[in-house]
N, C-alpha and C positions, 0 to 999 in steps of 0.2 A: 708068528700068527696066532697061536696059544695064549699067548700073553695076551695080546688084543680083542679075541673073544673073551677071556677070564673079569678084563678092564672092562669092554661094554655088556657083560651079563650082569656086574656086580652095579656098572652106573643104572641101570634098569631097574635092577631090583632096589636102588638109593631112593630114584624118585616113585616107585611104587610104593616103597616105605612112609617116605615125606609126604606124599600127595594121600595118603590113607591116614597121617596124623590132622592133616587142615580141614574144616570144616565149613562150608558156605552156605551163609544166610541169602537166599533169593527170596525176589515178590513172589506170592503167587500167582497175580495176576499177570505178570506180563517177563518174568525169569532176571529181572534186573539184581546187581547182587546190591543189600541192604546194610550199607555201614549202621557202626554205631548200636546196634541190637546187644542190651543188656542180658547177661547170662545171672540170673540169682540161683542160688544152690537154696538146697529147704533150710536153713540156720539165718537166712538173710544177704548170704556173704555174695559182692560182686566177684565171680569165679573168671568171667570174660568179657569181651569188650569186639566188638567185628571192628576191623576194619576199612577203610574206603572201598575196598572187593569184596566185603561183607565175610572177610574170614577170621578163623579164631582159632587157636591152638587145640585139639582134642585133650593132649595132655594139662592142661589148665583144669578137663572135668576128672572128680574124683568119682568114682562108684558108690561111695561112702554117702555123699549126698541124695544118691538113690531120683528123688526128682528134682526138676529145672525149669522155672518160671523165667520166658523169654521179654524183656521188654523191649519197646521201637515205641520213638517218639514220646517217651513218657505214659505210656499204655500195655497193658499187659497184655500180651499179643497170643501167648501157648504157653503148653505144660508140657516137658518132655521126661521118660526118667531116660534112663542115665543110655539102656540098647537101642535109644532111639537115633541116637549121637552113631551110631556104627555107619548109616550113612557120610555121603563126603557130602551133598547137597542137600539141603533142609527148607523146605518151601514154607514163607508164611503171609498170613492175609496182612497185609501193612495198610487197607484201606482203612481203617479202624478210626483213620482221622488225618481228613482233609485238608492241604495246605492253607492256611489262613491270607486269606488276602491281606495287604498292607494297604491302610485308607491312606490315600494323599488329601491331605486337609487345603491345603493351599500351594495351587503350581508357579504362582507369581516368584519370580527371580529375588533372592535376597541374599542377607548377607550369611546365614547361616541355613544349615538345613538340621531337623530336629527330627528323632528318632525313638518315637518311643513304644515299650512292649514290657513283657513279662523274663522275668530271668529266675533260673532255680541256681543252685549251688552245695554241693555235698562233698567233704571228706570221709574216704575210708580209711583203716589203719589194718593191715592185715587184710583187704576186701570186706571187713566188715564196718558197717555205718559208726561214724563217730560224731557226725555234727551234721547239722543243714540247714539249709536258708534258702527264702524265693522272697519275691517282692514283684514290683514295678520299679520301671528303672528309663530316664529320658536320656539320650546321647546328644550333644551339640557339635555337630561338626561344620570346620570351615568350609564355604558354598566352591572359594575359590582354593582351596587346596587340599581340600577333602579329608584335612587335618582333623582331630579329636580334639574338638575345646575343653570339654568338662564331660563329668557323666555323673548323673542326676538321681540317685534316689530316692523315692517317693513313697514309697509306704515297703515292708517287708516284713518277714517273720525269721524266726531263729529258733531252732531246735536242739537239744541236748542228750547224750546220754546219762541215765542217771548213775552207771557203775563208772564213770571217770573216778581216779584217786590221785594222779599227777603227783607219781613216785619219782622222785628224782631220778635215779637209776633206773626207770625202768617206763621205757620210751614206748612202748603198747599199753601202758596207762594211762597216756594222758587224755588231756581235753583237750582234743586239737580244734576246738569253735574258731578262737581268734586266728588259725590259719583259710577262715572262708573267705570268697574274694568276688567280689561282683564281677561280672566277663568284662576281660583291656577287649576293647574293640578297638584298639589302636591304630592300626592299620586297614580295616575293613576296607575303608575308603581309597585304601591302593593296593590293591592288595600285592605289585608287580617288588614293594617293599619285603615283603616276604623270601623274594628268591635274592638269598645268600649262598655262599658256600658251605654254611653251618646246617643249612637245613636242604632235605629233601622235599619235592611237592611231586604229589600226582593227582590229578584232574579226571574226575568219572560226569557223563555227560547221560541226564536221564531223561525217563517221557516227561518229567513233570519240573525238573529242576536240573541246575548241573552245580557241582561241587568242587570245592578244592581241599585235599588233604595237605597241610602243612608239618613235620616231623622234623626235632630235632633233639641235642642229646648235649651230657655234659659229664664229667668224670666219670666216663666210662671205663677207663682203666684203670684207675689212683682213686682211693679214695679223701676227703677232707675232711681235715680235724679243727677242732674246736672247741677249748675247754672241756677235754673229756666227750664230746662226741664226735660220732663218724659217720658223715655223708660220702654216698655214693650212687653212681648211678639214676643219674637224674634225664628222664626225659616227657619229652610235649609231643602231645598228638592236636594239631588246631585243623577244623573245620569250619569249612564256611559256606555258604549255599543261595546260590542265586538265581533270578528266571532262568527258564532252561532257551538256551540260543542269545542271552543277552552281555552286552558290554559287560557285564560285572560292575558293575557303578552304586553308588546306594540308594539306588531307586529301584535297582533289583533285586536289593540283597534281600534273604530270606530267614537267613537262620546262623548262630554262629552258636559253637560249641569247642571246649579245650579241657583236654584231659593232659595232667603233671603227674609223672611220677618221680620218684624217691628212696631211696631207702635209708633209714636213720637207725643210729643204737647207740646206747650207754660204750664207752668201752668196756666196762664191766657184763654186759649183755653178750652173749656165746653165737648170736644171730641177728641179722639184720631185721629192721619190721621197715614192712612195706606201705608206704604213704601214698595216697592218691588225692587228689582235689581236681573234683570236676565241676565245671560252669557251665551251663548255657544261655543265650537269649535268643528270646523269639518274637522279635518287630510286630507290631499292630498299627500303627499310625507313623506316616513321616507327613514332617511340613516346612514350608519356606518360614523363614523368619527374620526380622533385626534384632531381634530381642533373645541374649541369650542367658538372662537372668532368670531363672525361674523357682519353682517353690521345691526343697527338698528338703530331708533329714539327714543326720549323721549317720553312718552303716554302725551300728555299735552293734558289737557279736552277743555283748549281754543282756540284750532285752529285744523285744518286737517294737514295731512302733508301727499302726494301724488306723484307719477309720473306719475302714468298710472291710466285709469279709470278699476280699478280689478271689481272692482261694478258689470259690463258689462257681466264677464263668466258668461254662463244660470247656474255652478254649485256653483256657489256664494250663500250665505244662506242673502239674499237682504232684510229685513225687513222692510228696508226705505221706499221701495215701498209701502208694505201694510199700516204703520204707515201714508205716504203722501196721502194717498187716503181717511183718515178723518181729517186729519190736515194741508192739503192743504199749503197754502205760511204761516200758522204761523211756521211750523218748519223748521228754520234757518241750512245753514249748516256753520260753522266756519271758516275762511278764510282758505284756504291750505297755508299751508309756509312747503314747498319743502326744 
């Protein structure tokens, strides 16, 4: 009987423990918990990332950062320092900006449906900014199998740090640009493709949309070599988000975002560096079509290529901004060739 009391005081005090390390981002308006909510530490560095319950590890924050600029949705949402965090619930205003309608140009049945919006794209290395990219960007998906034909680049920009030195040996130097990647909407259009054995999905259902979180994972216990380097631990966080109460089909989809991680090193290197590449897009027009030819550019990582400053619309998902407000003149932006 001793033993049994000793077992259920110490499991008590287990999830008192754990439940006092997690932290939950909720609305404030209405207590829904807020995935996805950027954690910056004051040096620039992304320190956390919520999850589909809107949580995030406590020990992720250092004290050394002292203050914490919260983002949601591409918008600076709060400032916390670091005793603000001793909370387990953290309420924040998430109206900041209103879901974007998606204009339907043409409801006529054809042979393609055409999806086009705004997409950003940033690597970290360590949690701190190493490259990024946004643009416009059209998807062509088949009407009858809701297949990804192509995906359309249209205008974008690329950004630089200026202290890359891409030491051979030494794998937190490099210019990791040519790892950005425009968002695979691969699957958007089915998304019942997702549920394998390899990944986990959980499903949060809210006043204004409803979501799917998709996770999955790869040499998590071995790592892989390769002339002298060493991957391990590789995992995806994919989201997706569509009317709230609807089929999930791509006339409802709203928003899709994917975050990869990594960790990479020299074997000459004593420690692993931590690789992240994150995507998102965010739909502004869909239309019927038979025409699935249309006008785009090469994604090339070493230059912009532009006509007009799209940057500028207030419903553009602008990251630069935030990223230029601790990175000041070191992040370059890549010559435009028009």
């Amino acid at each position: 009987m001793k033993t049994k009391l000793c077992l259920y005081t110490f499991f008590l005090l287990l999830c008192n423990f754990i439940q006092a390390q997690t932290i939950t981002f909720v609305s404030e308006k209405n207590n829904n918990p807020l995935p996805r909510v950027s954690v910056f530490g004051k040096d620039g560095t992304i320190v956390a990332y919520s999850d589909i319950e809107g949580k995030i590890d406590k020990q992720s924050l250092s004290p050394s950062q002292e203050k914490f600029q919260l983002v949601y949705n591409n918008f600076p949402v709060a400032t916390l320092s670091y005793s603000d965090f001793d909370q387990s619930v953290i309420k924040i205003n998430d109206q900041v900006k209103e879901i974007e309608t998606v204009v339907i140009r043409n409801n006529k049945p054809a042979k393609y449906i055409s999806i086009k919006g705004n997409f950003n794209a940033y690597v970290t290395v360590n949690n701190k900014l190493n490259s990024y990219a946004d643009g416009i960007i059209t998807y062509i998906f088949d009407n009858k199998t809701k297949k990804l034909k192509s995906s359309n680049v249209e205008q974008y920009r690329v950004f630089r740090l200026a202290d890359s030195k891409n030491e051979k040996k030494e794998t937190s130097s490099w210019d990791y640009g040519n790892s950005l990647q425009i968002p695979k909407l691969k699957n958007v259009g089915n998304p019942e493709e997702y549920k394998t054995k390899r990944n986990i999905i959980r499903e949060l259902k809210g006043d204004r949309k409803d979501q799917i979180e998709v996770t999955g994972g790869a040499l998590q216990e071995k790592e892989f070599s390769f002339f002298g380097y060493r991957f391990y631990d590789i995992r995806t966080i994919l989201n997706m988000s569509f009317e709230k109460g609807s089929e999930k089909t791509l006339k409802d989809f709203l928003e899709y975002n994917e975050l990869v991680f990594i960790k990479l090193k020299h074997k000459s290197e004593p420690e692993y560096n931590q690789i992240a590449l994150y995507t998102n897009f965010y739909p502004a027009e869909l239309s019927f079509t038979n025409d699935n030819d249309i006008e785009k550019v090469k994604f090339n990582k070493d230059n912009s290529s532009y006509q007009a400053s799209y940057w500028q619309d207030p419903s553009f998902p602008n990251m630069q901004t935030i990223f230029s407000n601790f990175f000041k003149g070191d992040l370059k932006e890549q010559p435009n060739k028009k």
